[in-house]
C-alpha positions, 0 to 999 in steps of 0.5 A: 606485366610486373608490379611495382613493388611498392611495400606498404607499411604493415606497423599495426597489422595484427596477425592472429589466425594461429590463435583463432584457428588452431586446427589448421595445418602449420603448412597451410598458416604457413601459406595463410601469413605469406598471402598477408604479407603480400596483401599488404605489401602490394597495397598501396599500389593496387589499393586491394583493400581498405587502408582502415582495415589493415589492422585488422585484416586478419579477421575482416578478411583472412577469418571471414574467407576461412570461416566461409570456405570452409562452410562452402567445401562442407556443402558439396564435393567440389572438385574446381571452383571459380571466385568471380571478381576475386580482385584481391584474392578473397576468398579464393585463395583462401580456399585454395590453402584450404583445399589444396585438392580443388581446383580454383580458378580466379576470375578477375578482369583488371591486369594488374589485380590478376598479376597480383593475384598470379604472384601471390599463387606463386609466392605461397606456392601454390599448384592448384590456382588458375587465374583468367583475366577476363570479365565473368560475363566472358566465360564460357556458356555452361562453363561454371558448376560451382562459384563463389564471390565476395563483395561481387555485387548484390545476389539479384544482379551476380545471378542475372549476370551469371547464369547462362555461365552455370550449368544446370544444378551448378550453385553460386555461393555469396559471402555476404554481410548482415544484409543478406536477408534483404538481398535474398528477399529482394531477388525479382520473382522471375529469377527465382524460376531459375535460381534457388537461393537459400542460406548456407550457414550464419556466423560471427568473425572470432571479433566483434558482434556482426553477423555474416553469413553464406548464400547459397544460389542454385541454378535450376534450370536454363 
């Protein structure tokens, strides 16, 4: 399958990353830029991300992943992580920049979003990205031990649909706005017998004063 082509108007796309995070490698800001600029140029056609947000794409979306990811790879020793429903990439190929020495596999069952996401890999050469096209729900039983999404759905709902793909100990981490204390507190009891949930870490992006947040969801038993 092959993607048309169709470049989107980038005018106004501000590119600050080097500016707000000046310790990251120029190899990887290197792979960080060539990601945005297929962001944007596959856009209009797939629609990955909000037109209104292309501006500022670089922190709603490329600050936002980094500040994340790197909060998750500081919470464990990951050696392969899955970003359920990755779409348009967040944060999964972030991570993958980020942690070239990880394994990440992107779960993403629309075709045309997984070819996008299999060109981008290789556009930004990228030897660390598996992408599978297929829905998060059809992977393997037990398949899973660390995962992560962003905009998948609410907690409650991505751990009942997840969990019998989680192994035991595994833990599922979800990039989540200002809400977050309200979707951990709206978690059916029931499903806290099989999951812990609790808050990684609270930040701001390097603009504007809202606050996000990482949460961290482990399985505790089957």
């Amino acid at each position: 399958m092959s993607i048309a082509k169709d470049g989107a108007d980038a005018v106004g796309a501000a590119w600050r990353i080097p500016e707000w995070f000046p310790d990251i490698p120029a190899d990887q800001l290197a792979k960080l830029k060539k990601y945005h600029d297929e962001l944007l140029r596959f856009n209009r056609s797939l629609n990955l991300i909000g037109v209104k947000t292309i501006p500022m794409a670089d922190a709603i979306h490329f600050a936002d992943s980094i500040i994340a990811c790197r909060a998750i790879a500081k919470s464990a020793t990951i050696a392969e992580i899955h970003d359920f429903g990755s779409g348009n990439g967040f944060p999964g190929l972030v991570y993958a920049i980020l942690f070239p020495a990880t394994k990440v596999k992107l779960v993403e069952a629309d075709p045309k979003k997984s070819e996008f996401l299999k060109h981008t890999a290789t556009a930004a050469a990228l030897t660390n990205v598996e992408v599978l096209t297929r829905s998060v729900e059809n992977l393997s039983e037990g398949s899973v031990s660390f995962a992560m999404s962003r905009g998948f759905g609410p907690i409650a709902k991505s751990i009942l649909n997840t969990r019998k793909i989680f192994k035991n100990g595994g833990a599922f981490y979800h990039l989540k706005s200002e809400e977050w204390a309200k979707e951990i507190a709206d978690i059916p009891t029931q499903l806290c017998s099989y999951w812990q949930p609790s808050a990684l870490g609270e930040y701001k992006l390097p603009i504007g004063e809202v606050r996000f947040a990482v949460v961290k969801t482990i399985k505790i038993k089957d």
